[in-house]
C-alpha positions in Angstrom: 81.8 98.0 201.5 85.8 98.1 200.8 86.1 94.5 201.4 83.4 93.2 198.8 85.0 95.6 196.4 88.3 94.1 197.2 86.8 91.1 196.3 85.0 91.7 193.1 88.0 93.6 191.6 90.4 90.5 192.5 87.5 88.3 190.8 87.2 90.2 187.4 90.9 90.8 187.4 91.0 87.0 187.5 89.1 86.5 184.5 90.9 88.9 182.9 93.7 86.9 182.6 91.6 84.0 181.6 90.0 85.8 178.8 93.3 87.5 177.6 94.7 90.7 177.5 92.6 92.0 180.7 89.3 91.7 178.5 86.1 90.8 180.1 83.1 88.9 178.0 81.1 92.0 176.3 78.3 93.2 178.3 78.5 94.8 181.7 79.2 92.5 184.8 76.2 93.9 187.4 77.2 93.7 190.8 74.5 92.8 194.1 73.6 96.6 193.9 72.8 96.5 190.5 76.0 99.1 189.7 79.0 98.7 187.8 82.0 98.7 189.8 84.8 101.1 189.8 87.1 97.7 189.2 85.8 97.1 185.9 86.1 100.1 184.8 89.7 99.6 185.5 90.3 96.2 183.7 88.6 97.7 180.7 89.5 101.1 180.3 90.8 101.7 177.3 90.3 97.9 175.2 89.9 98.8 171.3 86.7 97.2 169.7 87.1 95.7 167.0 87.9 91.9 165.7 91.2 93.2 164.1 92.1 95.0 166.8 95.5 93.7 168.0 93.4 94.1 171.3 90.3 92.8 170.3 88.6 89.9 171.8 90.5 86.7 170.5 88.8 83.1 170.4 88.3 81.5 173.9 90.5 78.6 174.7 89.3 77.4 178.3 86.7 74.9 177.8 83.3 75.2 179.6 83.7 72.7 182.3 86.9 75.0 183.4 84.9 78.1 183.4 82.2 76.3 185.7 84.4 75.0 188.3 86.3 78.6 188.1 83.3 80.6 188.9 82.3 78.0 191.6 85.3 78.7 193.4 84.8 82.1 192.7 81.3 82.1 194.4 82.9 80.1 197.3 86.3 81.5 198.2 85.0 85.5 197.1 81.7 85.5 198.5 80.1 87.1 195.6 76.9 86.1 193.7 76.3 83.6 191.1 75.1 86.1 188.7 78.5 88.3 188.7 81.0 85.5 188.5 79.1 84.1 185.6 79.1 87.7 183.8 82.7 87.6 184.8 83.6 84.3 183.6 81.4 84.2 180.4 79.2 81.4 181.1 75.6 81.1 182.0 73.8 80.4 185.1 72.3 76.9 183.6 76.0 76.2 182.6 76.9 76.9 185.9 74.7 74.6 187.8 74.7 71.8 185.4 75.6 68.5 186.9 76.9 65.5 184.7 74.8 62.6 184.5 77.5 60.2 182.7 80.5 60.4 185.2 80.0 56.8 186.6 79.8 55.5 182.5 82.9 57.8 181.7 84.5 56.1 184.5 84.0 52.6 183.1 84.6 53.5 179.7 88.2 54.5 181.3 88.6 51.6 183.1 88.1 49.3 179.9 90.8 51.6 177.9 93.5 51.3 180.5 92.8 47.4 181.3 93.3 46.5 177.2 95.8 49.5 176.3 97.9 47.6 179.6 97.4 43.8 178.0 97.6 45.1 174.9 100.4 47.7 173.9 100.4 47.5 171.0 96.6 48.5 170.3 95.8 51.9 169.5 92.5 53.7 169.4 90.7 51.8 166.6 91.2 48.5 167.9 90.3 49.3 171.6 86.9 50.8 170.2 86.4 47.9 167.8 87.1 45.6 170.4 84.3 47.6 172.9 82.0 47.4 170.3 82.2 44.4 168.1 83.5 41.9 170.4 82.3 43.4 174.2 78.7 44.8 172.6 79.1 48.2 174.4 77.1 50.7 172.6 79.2 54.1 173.3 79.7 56.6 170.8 83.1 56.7 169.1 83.8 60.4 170.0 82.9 59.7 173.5 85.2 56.8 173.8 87.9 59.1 171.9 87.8 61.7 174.3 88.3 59.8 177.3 91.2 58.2 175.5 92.9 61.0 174.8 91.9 62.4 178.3 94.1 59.7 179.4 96.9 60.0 176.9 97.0 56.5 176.2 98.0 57.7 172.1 100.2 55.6 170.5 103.8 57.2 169.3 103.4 57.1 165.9 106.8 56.6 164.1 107.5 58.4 160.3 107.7 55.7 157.3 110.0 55.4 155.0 107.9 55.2 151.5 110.1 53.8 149.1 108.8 54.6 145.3 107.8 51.1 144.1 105.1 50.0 140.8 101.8 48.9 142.6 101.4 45.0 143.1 99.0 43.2 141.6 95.9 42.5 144.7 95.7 39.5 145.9 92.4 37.5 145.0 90.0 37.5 148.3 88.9 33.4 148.6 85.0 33.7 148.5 84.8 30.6 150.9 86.6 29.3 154.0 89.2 26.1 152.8 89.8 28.1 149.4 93.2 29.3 150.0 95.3 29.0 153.0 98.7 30.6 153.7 101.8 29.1 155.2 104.8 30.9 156.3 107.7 30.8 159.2 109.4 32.9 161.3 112.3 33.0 163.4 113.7 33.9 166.7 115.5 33.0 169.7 115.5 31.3 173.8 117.1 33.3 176.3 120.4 31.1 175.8 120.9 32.2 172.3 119.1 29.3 170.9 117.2 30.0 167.4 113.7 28.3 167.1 111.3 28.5 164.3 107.4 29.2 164.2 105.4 27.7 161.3 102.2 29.7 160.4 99.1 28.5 158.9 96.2 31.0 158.4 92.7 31.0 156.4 92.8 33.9 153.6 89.1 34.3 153.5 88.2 35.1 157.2 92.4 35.9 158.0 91.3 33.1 161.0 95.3 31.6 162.6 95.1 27.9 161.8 97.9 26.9 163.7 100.9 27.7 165.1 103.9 25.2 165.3 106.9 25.7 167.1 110.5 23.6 167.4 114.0 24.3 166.7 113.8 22.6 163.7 110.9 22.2 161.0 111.7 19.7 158.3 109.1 19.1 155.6 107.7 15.8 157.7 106.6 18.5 160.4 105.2 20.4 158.2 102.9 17.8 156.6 101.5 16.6 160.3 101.1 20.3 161.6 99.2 20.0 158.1 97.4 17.4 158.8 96.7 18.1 162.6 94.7 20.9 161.0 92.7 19.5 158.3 91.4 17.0 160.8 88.7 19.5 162.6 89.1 22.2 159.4 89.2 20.4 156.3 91.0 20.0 153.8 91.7 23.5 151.4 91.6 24.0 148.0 94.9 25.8 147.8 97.9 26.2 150.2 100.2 29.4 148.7 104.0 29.5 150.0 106.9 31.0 149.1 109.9 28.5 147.7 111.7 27.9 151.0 113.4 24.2 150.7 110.1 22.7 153.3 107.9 24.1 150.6 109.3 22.7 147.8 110.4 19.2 149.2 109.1 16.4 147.2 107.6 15.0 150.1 105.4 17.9 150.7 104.8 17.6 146.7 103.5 14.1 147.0 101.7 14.7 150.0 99.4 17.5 148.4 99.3 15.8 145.3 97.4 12.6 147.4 95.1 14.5 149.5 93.9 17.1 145.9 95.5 20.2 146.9 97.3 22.5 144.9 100.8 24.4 146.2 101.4 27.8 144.5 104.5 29.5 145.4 105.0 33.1 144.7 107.8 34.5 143.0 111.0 34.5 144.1 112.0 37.8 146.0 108.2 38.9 145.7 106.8 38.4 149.5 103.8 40.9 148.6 102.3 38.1 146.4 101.5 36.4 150.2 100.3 39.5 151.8 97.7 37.6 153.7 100.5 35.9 155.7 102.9 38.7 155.8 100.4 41.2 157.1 99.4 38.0 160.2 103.2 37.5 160.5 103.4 41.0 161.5 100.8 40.9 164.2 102.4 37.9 165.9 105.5 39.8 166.1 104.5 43.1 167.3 102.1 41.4 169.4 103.9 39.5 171.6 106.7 37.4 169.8 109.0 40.6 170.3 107.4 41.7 173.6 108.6 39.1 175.5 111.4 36.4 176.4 111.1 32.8 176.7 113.4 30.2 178.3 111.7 27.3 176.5 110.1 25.9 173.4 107.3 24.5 175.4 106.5 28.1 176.8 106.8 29.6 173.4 104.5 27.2 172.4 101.6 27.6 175.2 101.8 31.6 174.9 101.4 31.1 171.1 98.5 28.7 171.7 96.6 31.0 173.9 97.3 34.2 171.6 96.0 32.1 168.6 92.8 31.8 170.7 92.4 35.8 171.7 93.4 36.8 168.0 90.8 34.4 166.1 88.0 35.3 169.0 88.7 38.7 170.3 91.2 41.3 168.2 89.0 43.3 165.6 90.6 42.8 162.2 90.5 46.0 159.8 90.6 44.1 157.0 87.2 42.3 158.0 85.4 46.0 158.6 86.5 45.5 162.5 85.2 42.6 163.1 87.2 39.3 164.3 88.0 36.1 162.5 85.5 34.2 164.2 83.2 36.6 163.6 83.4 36.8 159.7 83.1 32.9 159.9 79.7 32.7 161.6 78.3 35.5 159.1 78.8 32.9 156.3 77.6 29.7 158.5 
């Protein structure tokens, strides 16, 4: 019959262009008769054997699932049998009529990854998982989760460091208990009319847990004793509070204030911020976070978005330094 030859030859030519360089799978591609038709003979006439042939087979690059839904249309739109367009495609016939059983979890996984990639840009694939698996309880594989993640290209753009050749700092001692050592720092930025306003940080270094977050357009050392004190009143009092030697930090009223309540102040070094890594590396977060995602007309909205971050960063965002786990997590492992 001319017209089921017609077909099978524009079949096989069509995975020999999938297959490269007009080369079929080895072994012969049996049609309904149980001959060989005059087509293959065409695509194959003349193909070297050999691995280090320049026309040798070369390594397949089309994954399975394309293969499948190849010969599918193959069987549907060239009317020939299943058997021939899995000989032609190089697949079997259980490969061929396999049917996923995970496509409504796949989907869900998916739907997870775009709803915190979109709230949270600035999370790339390690913190999404951790966050599905520490803090949501979701029990999917990390290879699964990977591969739907990059099926949806939500990859960060990693940018190139500039490694500057410095001596190695001394590491930081890790507190063995919560209210051993805390961290204060500020940071700066500014309102939507040019105004500058200042946030004053306060975090646990045992359990990295934010403390507090105080913002104004001016924090004198009186602010920073009741932020201070606004804390230790459902926290406790620490052991040690480390700074660096801004003139709040270094205030005698600050200096008498610790020196009543028991607590010692240790500033680092001058021009040394590595010595108060701990803060540094939370000052970070809040910036990349959301501090320079967004503009804010007012101190009082500054101050309710910070509140409410606080809240998802010390209940919900995996920490790598904790093994993936969150702030509030590391604390009730020690209760």
């Amino acid at each position: 019959m001319p017209g089921a030859r017609d077909q099978q030859r524009d079949l096989l030519q069509m995975a020999g262009q999938v297959w490269g360089h007009g080369r079929l799978p080895d072994g012969p591609a049996q049609g309904a008769g149980g001959g060989k038709p005059p087509a293959q003979e065409d695509v194959c006439r003349g193909a070297p054997q050999g691995r280090d042939c320049p026309g040798g087979p070369r390594k397949k690059m089309v994954r399975p699932s394309r293969l499948r839904e190849m010969a599918k249309a193959a069987v549907a739109d060239k009317d020939v049998s299943i058997k021939l367009a899995c000989a032609a495609f190089g697949i079997s016939e259980a490969c061929y009529r396999y049917q996923p059983k995970l496509s409504t979890e796949s989907a869900e996984i998916a739907d997870h990854l775009v709803r915190l990639t979109h709230n949270q840009r600035n999370w790339g694939f390690g913190l999404c998982f951790l966050y599905l698996r520490n803090v949501k309880g979701h029990p999917w594989n990390h290879k699964r989760v990977y591969r739907i993640y990059r099926e949806l290209e939500l990859n960060l753009r990693i940018k190139p460091r500039k490694r500057i050749v410095r001596e190695r700092p001394q590491p930081l001692a890790v507190p063995e208990a919560i209210n051993d050592t805390w961290s204060m720092d500020f940071m700066h930025d500014s309102l939507t009319d040019g105004r500058a306003y200042r946030l004053f940080n306060v975090i646990d270094d045992f359990n990295r847990e934010g403390l507090g977050i105080e913002v104004d357009l001016s924090l004198p050392a009186e602010r920073v004793v009741r932020a201070l004190e606004q804390i230790i009143e459902w926290r406790g009092a620490p052991k040690v509070i480390r700074s660096d030697n801004g003139p709040e930090y270094i205030s005698g009223r600050l200096s008498a204030w610790a020196e009543k309540r028991g607590i010692r102040l240790e500033h680092i070094q001058p021009g040394n911020p590595q010595q108060n890594a701990y803060i540094e590396r939370y000052n970070r977060t809040v910036r990349y976070d959301w501090l320079g995602q967004y503009l804010f007309e007012s101190i009082e909205e500054v101050q309710g978005f910070a509140t409410r971050w606080l809240w998802t960063y010390n209940h919900e965002r995996p920490n790598m330094a904790l093994g993936g786990i969150t702030p509030k997590q590391k604390l009730a492992l020690v209760a």
